[in-house]
C-alpha positions in Angstrom: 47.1 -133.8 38.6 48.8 -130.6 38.1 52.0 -132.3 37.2 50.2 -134.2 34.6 49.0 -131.8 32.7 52.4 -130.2 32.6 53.8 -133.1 31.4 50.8 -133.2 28.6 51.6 -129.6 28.1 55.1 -130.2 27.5 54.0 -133.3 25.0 51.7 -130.7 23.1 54.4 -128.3 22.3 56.9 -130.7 20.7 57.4 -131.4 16.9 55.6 -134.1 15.4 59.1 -136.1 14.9 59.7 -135.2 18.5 55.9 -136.3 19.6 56.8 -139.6 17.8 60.4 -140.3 19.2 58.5 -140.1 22.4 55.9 -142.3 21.9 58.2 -145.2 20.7 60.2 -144.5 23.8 57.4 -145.9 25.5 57.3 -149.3 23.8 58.9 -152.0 25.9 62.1 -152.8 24.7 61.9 -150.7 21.8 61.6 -153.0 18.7 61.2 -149.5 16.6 63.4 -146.3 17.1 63.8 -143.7 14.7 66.2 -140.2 14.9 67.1 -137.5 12.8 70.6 -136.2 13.5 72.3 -132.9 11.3 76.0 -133.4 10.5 78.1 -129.7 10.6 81.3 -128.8 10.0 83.6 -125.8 10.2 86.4 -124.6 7.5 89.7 -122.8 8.2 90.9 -122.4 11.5 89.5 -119.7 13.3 91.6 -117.4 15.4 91.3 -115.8 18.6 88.7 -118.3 20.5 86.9 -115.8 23.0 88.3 -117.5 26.5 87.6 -116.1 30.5 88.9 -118.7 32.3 91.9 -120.3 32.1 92.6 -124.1 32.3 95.4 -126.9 31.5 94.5 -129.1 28.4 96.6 -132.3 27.6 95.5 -135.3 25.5 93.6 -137.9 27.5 94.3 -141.6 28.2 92.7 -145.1 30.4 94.7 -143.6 33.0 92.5 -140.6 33.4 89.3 -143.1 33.6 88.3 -142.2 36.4 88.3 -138.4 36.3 86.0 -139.2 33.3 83.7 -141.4 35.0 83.2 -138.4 37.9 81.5 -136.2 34.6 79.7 -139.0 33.0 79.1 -142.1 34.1 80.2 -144.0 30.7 83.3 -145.9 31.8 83.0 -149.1 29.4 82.2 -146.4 26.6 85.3 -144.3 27.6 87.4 -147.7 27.7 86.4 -148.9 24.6 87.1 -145.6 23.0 90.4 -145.3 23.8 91.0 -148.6 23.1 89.8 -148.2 19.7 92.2 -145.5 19.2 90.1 -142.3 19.6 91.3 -139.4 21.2 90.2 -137.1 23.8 91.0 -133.8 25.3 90.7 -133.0 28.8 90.9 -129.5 30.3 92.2 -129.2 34.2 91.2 -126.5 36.8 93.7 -127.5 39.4 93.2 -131.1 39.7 89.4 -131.1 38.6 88.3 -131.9 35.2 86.0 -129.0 33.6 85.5 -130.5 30.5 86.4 -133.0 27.6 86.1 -133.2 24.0 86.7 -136.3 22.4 87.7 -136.6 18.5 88.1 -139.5 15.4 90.7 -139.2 12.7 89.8 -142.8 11.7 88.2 -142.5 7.3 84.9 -143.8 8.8 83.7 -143.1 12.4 80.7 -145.6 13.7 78.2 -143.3 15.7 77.9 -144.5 18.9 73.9 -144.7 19.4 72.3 -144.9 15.5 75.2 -146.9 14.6 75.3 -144.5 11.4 78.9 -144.7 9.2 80.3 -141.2 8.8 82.9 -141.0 5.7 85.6 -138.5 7.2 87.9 -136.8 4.7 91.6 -136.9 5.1 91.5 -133.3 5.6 89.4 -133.5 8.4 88.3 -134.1 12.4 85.5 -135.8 13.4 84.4 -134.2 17.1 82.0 -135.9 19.2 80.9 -136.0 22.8 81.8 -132.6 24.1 81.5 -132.1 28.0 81.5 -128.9 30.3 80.8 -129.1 34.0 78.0 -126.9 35.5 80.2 -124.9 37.2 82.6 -124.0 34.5 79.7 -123.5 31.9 79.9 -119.8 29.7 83.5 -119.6 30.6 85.2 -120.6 27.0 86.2 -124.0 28.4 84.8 -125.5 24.9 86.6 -122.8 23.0 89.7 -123.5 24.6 89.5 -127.7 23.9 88.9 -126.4 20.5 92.1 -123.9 20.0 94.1 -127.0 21.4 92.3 -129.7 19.2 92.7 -126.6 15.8 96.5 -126.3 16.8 97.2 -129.5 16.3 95.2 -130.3 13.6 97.4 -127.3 11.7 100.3 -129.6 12.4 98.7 -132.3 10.0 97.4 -130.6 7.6 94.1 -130.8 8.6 91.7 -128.2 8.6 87.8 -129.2 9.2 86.4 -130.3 11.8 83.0 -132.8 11.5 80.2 -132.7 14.0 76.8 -134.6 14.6 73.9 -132.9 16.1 70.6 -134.2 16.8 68.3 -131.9 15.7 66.5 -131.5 19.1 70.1 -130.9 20.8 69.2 -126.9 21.2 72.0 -126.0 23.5 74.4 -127.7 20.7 73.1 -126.2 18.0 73.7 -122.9 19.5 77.1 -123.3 20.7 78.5 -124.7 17.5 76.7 -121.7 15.4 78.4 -119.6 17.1 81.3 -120.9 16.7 81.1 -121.1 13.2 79.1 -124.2 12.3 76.8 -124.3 9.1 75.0 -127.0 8.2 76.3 -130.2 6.0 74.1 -132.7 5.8 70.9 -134.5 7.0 70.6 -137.5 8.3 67.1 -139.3 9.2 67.4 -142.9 11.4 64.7 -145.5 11.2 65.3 -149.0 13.5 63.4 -152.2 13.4 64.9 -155.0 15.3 67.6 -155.6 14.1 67.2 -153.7 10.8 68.9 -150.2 10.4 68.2 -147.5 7.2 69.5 -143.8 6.7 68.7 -141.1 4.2 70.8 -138.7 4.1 70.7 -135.6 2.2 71.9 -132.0 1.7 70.6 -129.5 5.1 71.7 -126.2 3.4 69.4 -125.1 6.6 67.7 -126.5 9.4 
């Protein structure tokens, strides 16, 4: 009983959007779905990441599947990834991986769940899927993959880098603020069967 009504509680204190998302969830099979995800970016190449703990960071490849796979269980996903030509970062501590960041230099970039088609400038980075293990959390692992991933993007002229947030993703939204972050745009996500529509516009704010 008393877990129930902490569960209603919980319910009772979301958004409406969020009260909704969860109530389709519940619908077998889920012949509706809807989302609202933020897109954010970051111009000019910050200096100076804030870093505590050192680690080893080289660019990722199938042959490192299986260090992946012992973060997140997404093997197929990291496979097909890599076999579409995206790239990934992987920081070491010794022979453990403490995190990953993944990133897109392709001119549109297919999000992986709402299927939405991201236009990414020549100028720019998309970054997606960003990964820290527990234990190496608040350490500037993140900050380091970035300092790597903003080196080399200097190299090729690039000098933006493109996020996608949902706008739920608290912990996200903080870390990327803080990192310099601001808003782009937003995007809202309605499904039906098999039929998919966006609207997109400007998110000066949240």
């Amino acid at each position: 009983m008393l877990e129930s009504t902490n569960s209603l509680s919980r319910f009772l204190q979301k958004t409406s959007f969020q009260k909704l998302c969860a109530v389709l969830d519940l619908i077998p099979f889920k012949p509706v779905d809807v989302g609202l995800y933020y897109s954010l970016h970051v111009k000019d190449i910050p200096k100076n990441l804030p870093s505590e703990f050192n680690v080893k960071i080289r660019e990722g490849s199938e042959a490192d599947i299986e260090e992946l796979v012992l973060c997140i269980d997404k093997r197929q996903r990291f496979l097909t990834r890599f076999r579409q030509g995206e790239h990934c970062l992987l920081a070491f501590d010794d022979e453990q991986v403490a995190g990953f960041i993944w990133y897109s230099i392709k001119d549109v970039y297919e999000e992986e769940q709402a299927r939405y088609q991201l236009t990414v400038p020549r100028n720019t980075v998309y970054s997606f899927d960003e990964y820290v293990s527990p234990e190496h959390r608040r350490k500037g692992i993140l900050s380091q993959l970035f300092a790597v991933l903003y080196e080399w993007m200097g190299r090729t002229g690039r000098d933006t880098i493109l996020i996608l947030i949902a706008h739920d993703n608290e912990v996200s939204w903080e870390a990327h603020l803080k990192k310099g972050f601001v808003p782009l745009n937003r995007i809202s996500y309605l499904r039906i069967f098999g039929w998919r529509m966006y609207h997109v516009r400007s998110a000066v704010s949240r």
